[in-house]
C-alpha positions as CSV (number, residue, x, y, z in Angstrom):
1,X,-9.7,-15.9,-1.3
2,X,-10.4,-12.3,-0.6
3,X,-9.8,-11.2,3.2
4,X,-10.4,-7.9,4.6
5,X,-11.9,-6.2,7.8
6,X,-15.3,-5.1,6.8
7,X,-17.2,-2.1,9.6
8,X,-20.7,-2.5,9.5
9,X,-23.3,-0.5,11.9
10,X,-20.4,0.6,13.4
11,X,-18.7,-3.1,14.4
12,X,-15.6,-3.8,12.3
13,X,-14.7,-7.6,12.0
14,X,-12.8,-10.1,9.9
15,X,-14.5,-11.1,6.6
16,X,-14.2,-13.2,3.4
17,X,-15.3,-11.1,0.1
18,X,-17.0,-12.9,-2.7
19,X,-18.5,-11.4,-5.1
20,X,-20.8,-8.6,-4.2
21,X,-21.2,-9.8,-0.2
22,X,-19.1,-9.7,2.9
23,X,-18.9,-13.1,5.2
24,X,-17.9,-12.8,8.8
25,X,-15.1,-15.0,9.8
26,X,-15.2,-17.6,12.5
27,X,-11.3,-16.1,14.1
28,X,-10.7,-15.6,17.7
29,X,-7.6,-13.5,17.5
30,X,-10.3,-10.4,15.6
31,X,-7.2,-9.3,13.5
32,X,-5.6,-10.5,10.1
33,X,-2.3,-10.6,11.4
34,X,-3.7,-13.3,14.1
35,X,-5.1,-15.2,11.7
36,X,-1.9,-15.1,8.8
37,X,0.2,-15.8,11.8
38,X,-1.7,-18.9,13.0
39,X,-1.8,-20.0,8.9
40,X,-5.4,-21.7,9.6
41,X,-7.6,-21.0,7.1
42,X,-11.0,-19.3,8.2
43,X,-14.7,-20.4,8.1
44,X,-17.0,-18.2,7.4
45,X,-20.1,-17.9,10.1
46,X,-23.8,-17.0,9.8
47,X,-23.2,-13.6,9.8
48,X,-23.3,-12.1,5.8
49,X,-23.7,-8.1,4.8
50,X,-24.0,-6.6,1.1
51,X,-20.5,-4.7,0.2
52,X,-23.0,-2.1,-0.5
53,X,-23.6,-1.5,3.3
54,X,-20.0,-2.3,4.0
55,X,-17.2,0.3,4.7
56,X,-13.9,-1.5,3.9
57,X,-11.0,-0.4,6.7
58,X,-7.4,-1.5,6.6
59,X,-7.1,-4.9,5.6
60,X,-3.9,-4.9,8.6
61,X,-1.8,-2.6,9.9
62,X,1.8,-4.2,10.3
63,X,4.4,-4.5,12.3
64,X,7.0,-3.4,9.5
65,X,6.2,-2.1,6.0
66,X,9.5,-2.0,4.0
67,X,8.9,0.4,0.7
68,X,11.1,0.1,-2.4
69,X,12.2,3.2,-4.4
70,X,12.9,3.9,-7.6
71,X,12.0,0.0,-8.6
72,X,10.7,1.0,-11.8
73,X,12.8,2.5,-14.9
74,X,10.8,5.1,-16.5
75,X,9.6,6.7,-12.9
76,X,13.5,6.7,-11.7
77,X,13.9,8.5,-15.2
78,X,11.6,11.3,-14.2
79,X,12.7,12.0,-11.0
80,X,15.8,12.6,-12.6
81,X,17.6,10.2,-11.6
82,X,19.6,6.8,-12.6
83,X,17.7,3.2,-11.9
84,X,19.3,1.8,-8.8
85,X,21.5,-1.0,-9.2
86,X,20.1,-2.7,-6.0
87,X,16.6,-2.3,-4.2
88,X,16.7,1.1,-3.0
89,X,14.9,0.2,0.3
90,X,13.2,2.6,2.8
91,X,10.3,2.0,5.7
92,X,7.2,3.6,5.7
93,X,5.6,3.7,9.5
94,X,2.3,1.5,10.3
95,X,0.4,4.6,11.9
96,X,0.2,5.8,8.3
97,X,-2.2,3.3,7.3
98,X,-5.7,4.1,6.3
99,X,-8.3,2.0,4.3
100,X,-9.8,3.1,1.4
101,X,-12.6,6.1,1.7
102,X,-10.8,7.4,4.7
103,X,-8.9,10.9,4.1
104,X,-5.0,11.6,3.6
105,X,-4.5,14.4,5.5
106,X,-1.8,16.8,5.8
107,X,-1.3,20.6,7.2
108,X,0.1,23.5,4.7
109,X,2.7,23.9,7.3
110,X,3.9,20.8,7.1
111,X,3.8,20.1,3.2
112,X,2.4,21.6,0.5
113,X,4.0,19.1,-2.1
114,X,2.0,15.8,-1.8
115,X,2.0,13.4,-4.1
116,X,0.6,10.2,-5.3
117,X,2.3,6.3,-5.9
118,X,0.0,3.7,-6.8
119,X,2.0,0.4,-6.3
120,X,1.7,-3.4,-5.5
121,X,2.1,-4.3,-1.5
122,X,3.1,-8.0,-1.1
123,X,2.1,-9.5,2.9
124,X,4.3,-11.7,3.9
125,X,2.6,-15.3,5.3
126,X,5.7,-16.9,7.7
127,X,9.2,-15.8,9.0
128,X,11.7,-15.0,6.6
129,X,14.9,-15.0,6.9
130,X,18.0,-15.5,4.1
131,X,15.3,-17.1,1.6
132,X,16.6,-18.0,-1.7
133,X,14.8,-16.2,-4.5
134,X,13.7,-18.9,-6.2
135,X,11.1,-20.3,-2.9
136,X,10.3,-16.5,-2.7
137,X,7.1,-16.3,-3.0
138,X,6.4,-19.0,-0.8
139,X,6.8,-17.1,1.4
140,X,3.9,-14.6,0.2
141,X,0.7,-14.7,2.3
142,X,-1.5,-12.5,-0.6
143,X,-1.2,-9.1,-2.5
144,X,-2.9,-5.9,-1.7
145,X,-2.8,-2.1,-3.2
146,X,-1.0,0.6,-1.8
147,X,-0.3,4.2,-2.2
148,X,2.5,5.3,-0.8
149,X,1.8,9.3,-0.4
150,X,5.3,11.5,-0.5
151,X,5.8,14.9,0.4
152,X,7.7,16.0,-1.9
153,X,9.6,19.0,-0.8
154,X,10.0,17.8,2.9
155,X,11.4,14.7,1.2
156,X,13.9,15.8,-1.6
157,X,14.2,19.3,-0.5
158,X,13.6,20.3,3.5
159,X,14.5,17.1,5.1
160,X,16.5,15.5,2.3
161,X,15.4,12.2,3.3
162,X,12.5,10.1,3.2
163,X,11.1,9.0,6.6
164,X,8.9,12.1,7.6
165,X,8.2,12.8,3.7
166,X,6.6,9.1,3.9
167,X,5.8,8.7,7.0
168,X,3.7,10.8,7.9
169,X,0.1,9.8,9.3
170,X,-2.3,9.0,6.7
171,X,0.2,8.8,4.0
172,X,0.0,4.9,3.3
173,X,-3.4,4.0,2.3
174,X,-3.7,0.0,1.7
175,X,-6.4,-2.6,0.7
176,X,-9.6,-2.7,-0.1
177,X,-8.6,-6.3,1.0
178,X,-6.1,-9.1,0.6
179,X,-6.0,-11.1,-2.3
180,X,-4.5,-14.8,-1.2
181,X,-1.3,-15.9,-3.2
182,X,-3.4,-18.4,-5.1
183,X,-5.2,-16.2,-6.5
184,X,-2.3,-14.3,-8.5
185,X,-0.9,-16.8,-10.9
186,X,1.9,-13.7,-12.0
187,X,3.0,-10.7,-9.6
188,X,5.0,-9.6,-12.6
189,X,2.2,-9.6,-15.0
190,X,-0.6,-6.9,-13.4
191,X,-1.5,-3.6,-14.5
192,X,-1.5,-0.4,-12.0
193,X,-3.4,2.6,-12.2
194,X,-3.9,6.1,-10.5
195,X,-6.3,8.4,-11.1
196,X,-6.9,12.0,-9.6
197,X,-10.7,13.2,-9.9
198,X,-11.2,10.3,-12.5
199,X,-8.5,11.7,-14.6
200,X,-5.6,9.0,-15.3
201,X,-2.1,9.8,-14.1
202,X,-0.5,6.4,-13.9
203,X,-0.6,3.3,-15.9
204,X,1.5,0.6,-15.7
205,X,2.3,-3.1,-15.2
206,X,4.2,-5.2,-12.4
207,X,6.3,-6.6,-15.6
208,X,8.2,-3.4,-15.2
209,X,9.4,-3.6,-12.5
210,X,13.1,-3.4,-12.2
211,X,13.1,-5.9,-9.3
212,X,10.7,-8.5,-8.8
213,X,8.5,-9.8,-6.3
214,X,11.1,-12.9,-5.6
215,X,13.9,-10.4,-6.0
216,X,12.8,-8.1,-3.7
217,X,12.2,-11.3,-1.1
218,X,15.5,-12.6,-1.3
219,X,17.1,-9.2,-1.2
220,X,15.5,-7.8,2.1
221,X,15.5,-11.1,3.8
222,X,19.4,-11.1,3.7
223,X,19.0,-7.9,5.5
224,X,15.9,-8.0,7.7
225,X,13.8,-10.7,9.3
226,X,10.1,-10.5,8.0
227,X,7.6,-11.6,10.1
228,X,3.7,-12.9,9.5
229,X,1.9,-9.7,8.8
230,X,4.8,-7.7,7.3
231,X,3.9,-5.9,4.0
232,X,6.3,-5.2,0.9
233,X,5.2,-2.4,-1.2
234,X,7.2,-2.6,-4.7
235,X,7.6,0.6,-6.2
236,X,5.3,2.7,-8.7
237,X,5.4,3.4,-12.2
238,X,6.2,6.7,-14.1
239,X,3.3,9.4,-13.8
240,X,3.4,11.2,-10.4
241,X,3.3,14.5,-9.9
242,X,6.5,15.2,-9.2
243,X,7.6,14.4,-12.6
244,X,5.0,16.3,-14.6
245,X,6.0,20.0,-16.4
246,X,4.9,21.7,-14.3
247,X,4.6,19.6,-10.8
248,X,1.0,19.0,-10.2
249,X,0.3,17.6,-6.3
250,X,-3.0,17.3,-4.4
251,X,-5.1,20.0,-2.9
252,X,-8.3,19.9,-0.9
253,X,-11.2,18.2,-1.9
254,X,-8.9,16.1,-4.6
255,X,-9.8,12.1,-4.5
256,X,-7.2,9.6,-5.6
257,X,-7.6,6.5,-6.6
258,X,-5.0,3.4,-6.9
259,X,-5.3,-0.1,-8.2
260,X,-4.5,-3.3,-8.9
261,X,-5.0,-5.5,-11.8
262,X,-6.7,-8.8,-10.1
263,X,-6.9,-7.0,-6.6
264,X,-8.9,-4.0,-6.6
265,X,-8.9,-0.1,-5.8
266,X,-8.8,2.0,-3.1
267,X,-10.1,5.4,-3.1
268,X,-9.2,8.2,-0.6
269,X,-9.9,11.5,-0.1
270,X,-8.0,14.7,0.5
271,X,-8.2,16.8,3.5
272,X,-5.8,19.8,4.0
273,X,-5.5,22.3,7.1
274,X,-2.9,25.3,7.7
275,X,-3.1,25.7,11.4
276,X,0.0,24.8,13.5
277,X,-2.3,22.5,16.3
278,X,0.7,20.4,17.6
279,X,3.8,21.8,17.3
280,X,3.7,23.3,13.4
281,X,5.9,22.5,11.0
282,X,9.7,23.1,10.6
């Protein structure tokens, strides 16, 4: 099952994707995190639109998103670093969630370093707490895509860690939709790609991954209570900017593009300013 939030004529609501058509969902609680919470599966209702006159918004926007770094060998390699020996585990802030077709934006005097990270977002579907690895992913409500944005000089260079470099609003686009657990008989078998203007900068596969799905579960859940609604996003392969010769990062006007083998894309825009409305930059 496919699950997203779905704005048409300007009303956003709850809706099952299949195929080429968006069904409105019989849900009283109007938000996904309601309805994983609850774990009742939806009906849809009379109510039906084309994806064509559709605009697909954040599938959720939850109450913790815990972002893995470095989880994949050849990307740790470019950064110039070594692969972590555990999860190298950072959060990323809900207010920089977007949906796809909405723009990341950023302001010259904040960041002129931003770069891209296509990577696979688990949601979690119950509360999880010390889970052995091997129920894992029975924990996993469904998959979505992620790209977890990173300014790259307030990150390695200005603030010398990651929060604001990761954190800041718009910088954690996520969708088009969730993909229920069911329908993804492998997290560690899926291809990821990013493109910039239709030109390929990423391509990679979940198989990669220096820590798995299950891994990753087990690992945080020692740490950190997840909740119903809480998203994992796993890393990204080798091909950002950063590591190019020279750099390359987005400008103005740029559109970049993340997916998902069996999931989908999401496509954003890029929308830069260089005035100093509320506060500046440091």
């Amino acid at each position: 099952m496919k699950l997203g939030v779905v704005e048409v004529q300007g009303r956003k609501l709850l809706a099952e994707i299949d195929g080429d058509t968006a069904y409105g969902l019989a849900w009283p609680d109007s938000n996904m995190i309601g309805l994983i919470r609850r774990g009742i599966t939806p009906t849809r209702t009379y109510e039906r639109f084309p994806i064509a006159n559709a605009a697909f918004r954040a599938p959720l926007h939850p109450g913790k998103i815990i972002a893995v770094g470095k989880n994949y060998a050849e990307h740790a390699k470019e950064t110039g670093s070594a692969p972590p020996e555990r999860p190298l585990l950072f959060a990323k802030l809900s207010s920089a969630v977007i949906g796809s077709g909405e723009a990341i934006t950023w302001r010259t005097s904040n960041t002129t370093e931003v770069d891209w990270e296509c990577e696979l977002a688990v949601v979690i579907g119950r509360t999880a707490k010390d889970v052995p690895e091997d129920r894992a992913l029975d924990y996993v409500f469904g998959y979505t895509v992620a790209n977890d944005v990173s300014a790259r000089d307030i990150q390695n260079r200005i603030d010398s860690q990651w929060t604001r470099g990761k954190g800041l609003d718009t910088f954690c686009p996520l969708g088009p939709y969730i993909v229920t657990r069911d329908e993804i008989a492998d997290p560690q078998n899926l291809s990821l790609k990013t493109t910039v203007n239709g030109e390929v900068m990423q391509h990679g596969n979940t198989r990669d991954m220096i820590f798995g799905v299950s891994t990753l579960i087990a690992y945080i859940t020692r740490n950190f209570t997840l909740e119903p609604g809480d998203v994992i996003i796993t890393g990204t392969p080798a091909g950002v900017g950063m590591g190019m010769k020279p750099p390359r990062f987005l400008k103005h006007g740029d559109v970049v593009t993340a997916s998902v083998e069996g999931i989908g894309e999401i496509s954003n825009p890029c929308e830069v300013t260089d005035d100093l409305a509320g506060g500046g930059g440091l």
